[in-house]
C-alpha positions as CSV (number, residue, x, y, z in Angstrom):
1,X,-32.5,14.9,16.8
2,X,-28.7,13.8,15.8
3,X,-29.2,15.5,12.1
4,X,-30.3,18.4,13.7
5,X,-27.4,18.2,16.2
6,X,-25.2,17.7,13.0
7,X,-26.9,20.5,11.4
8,X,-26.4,22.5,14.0
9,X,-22.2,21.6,14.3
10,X,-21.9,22.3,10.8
11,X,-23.6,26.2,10.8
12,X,-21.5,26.4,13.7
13,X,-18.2,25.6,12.3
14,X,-19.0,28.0,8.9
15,X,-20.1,30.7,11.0
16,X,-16.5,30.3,12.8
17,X,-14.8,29.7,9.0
18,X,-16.1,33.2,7.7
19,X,-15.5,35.1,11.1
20,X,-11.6,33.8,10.1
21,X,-11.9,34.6,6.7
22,X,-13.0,37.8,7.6
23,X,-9.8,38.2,9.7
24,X,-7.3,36.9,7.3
25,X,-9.0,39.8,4.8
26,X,-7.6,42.4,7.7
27,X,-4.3,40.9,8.5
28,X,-3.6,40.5,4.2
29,X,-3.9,44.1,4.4
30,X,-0.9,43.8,6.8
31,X,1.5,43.1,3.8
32,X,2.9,44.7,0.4
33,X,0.4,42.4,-1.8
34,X,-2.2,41.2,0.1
35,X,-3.4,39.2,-3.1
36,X,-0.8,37.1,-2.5
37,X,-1.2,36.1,1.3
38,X,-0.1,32.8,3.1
39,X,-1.4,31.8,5.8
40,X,-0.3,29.1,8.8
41,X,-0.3,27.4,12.0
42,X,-4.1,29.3,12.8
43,X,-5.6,28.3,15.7
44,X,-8.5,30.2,17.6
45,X,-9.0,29.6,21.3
46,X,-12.3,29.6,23.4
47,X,-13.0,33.5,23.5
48,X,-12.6,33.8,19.8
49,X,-8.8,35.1,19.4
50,X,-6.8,33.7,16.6
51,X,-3.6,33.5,16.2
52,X,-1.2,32.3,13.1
53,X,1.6,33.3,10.9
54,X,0.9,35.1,7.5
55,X,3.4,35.6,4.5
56,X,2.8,37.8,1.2
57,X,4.9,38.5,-1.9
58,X,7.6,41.4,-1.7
59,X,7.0,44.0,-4.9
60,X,9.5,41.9,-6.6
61,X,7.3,38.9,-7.0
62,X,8.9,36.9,-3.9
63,X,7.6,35.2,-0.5
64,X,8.6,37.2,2.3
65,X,9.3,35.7,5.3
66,X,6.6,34.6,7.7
67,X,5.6,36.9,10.1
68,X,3.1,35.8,13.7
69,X,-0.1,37.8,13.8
70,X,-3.1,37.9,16.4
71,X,-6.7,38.7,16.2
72,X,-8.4,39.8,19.4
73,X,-12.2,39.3,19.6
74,X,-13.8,42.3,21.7
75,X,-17.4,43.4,21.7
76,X,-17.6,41.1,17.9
77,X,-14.7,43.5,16.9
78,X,-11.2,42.5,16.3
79,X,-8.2,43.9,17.0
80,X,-5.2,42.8,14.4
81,X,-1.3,43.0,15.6
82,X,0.9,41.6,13.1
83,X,4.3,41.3,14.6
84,X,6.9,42.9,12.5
85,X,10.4,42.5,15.0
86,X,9.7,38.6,16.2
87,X,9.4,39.8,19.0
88,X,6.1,40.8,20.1
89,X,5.0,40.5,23.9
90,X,1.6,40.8,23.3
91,X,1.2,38.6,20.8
92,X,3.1,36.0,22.9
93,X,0.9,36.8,25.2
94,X,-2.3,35.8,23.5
95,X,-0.8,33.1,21.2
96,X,1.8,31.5,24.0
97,X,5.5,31.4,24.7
98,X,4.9,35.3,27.3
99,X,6.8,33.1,29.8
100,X,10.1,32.5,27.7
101,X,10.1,35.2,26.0
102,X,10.4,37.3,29.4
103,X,13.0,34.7,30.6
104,X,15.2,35.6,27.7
105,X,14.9,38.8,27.7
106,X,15.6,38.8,31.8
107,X,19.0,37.0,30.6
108,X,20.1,38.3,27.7
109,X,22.7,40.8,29.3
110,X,24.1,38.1,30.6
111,X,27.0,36.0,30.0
112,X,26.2,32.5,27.6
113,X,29.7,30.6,28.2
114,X,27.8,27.9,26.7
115,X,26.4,29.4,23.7
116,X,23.0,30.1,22.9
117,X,19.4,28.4,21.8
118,X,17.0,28.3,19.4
119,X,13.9,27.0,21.6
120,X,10.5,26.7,19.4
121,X,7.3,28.1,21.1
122,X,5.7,25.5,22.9
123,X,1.9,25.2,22.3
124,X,-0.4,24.9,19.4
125,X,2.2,25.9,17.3
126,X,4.5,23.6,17.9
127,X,2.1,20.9,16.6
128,X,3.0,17.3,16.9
129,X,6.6,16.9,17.8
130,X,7.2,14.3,15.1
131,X,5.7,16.7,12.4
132,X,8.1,20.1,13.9
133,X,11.3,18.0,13.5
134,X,10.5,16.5,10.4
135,X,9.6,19.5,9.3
136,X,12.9,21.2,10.2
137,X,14.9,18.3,8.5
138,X,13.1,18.8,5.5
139,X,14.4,22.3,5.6
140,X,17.8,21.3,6.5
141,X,17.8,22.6,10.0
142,X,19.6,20.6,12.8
143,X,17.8,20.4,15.6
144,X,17.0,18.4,19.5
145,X,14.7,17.5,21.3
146,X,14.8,17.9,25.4
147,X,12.5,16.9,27.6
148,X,11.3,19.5,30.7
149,X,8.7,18.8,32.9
150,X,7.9,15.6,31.1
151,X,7.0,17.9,27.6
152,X,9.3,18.0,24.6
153,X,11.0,20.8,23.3
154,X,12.6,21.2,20.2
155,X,15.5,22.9,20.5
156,X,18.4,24.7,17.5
157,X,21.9,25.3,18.9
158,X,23.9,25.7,21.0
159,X,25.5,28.6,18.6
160,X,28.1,30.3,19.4
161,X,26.9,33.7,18.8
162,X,23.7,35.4,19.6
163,X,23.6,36.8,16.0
164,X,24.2,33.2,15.0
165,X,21.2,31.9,17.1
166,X,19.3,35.1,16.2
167,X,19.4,34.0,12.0
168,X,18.4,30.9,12.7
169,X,15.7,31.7,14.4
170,X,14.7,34.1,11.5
171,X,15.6,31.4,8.9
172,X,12.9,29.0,11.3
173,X,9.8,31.6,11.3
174,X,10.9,32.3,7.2
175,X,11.2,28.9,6.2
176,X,8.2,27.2,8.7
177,X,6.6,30.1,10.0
178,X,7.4,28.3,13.3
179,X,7.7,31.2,16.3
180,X,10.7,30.9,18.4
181,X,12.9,32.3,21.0
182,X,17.1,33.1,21.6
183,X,17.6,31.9,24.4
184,X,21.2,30.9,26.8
185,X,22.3,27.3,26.6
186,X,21.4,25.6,29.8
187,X,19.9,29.0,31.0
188,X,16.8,27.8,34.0
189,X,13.7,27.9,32.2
């Protein structure tokens, strides 16, 4: 009965690796060469969406940056949205980080005296927190961790600029393919 359990687990798990493959096939077609796609940070949740970054070479033979993409599972169908701005609600939605995403954007006419963040996406993303800022010092990228609502959160800035806070950002999803949000220094989360 456990082999057969075992069995069982393994079909299981292969069904659920060719139903990604399958996916990855239709967000490669996303990019200039999708021969040449990347792939990271994939995660699927209970009702079958999957979510992840993808990168591809550029016609001149060179890694683009990352970019976040989700897969929605409807009626055994998905739908792909491969978010070209960094932005993407819906995606954020699906994949996580809807919440600060709308907070920013409910702030961002507003005054940052103190400057403005870099916050990474918190969820399945983020991974372990040892492994994100490792990661980022790897890559030479200052950053800090705070701690809200007993949860860490990794944190770039303050910078003084949003177009400052705004590259890094897009150097951290280029670099890591790690999804994050500009947000006000010491701005209520």
């Amino acid at each position: 009965m456990r082999k057969l359990a075992v069995v069982m687990a393994v079909f299981a798990l292969a069904g659920c690796e060719n139903e990604v493959e399958g996916v990855h096939k239709q967000v490669a077609e996303h990019l200039h060469n999708p021969k040449t796609a990347k792939f990271g940070n994939v995660r699927i949740d209970t009702q079958g969406t999957i979510c992840g970054q993808v990168r591809g070479k550029d016609d001149a033979g060179q890694y683009e940056a990352y970019r976040s993409y989700v897969a929605i599972k409807r009626d055994g169908q998905y739908e792909i949205i491969v978010d070209d701005s960094g932005n993407n609600l819906r995606i954020r939605e699906m994949c996580g980080g809807a919440e600060l995403q709308r907070r920013a954007e409910a702030l961002a006419g507003q005054p940052a005296p103190q400057g403005w963040d870099v916050e990474v996406i918190q969820g399945a993303n983020m991974g372990a927190l040892s492994d994100m800022t490792a990661r980022l010092i790897e890559k030479g990228i200052p950053s800090s961790v705070e701690y809200r609502d007993g949860k860490p959160v990794v944190l770039m800035g303050p910078f003084p600029s949003r177009e400052e806070a705004e590259a890094r950002k897009a150097e951290v999803m280029a670099k890591l393919g790690t999804d994050s949000v500009v947000i006000q220094h010491g701005a209520a989360r």
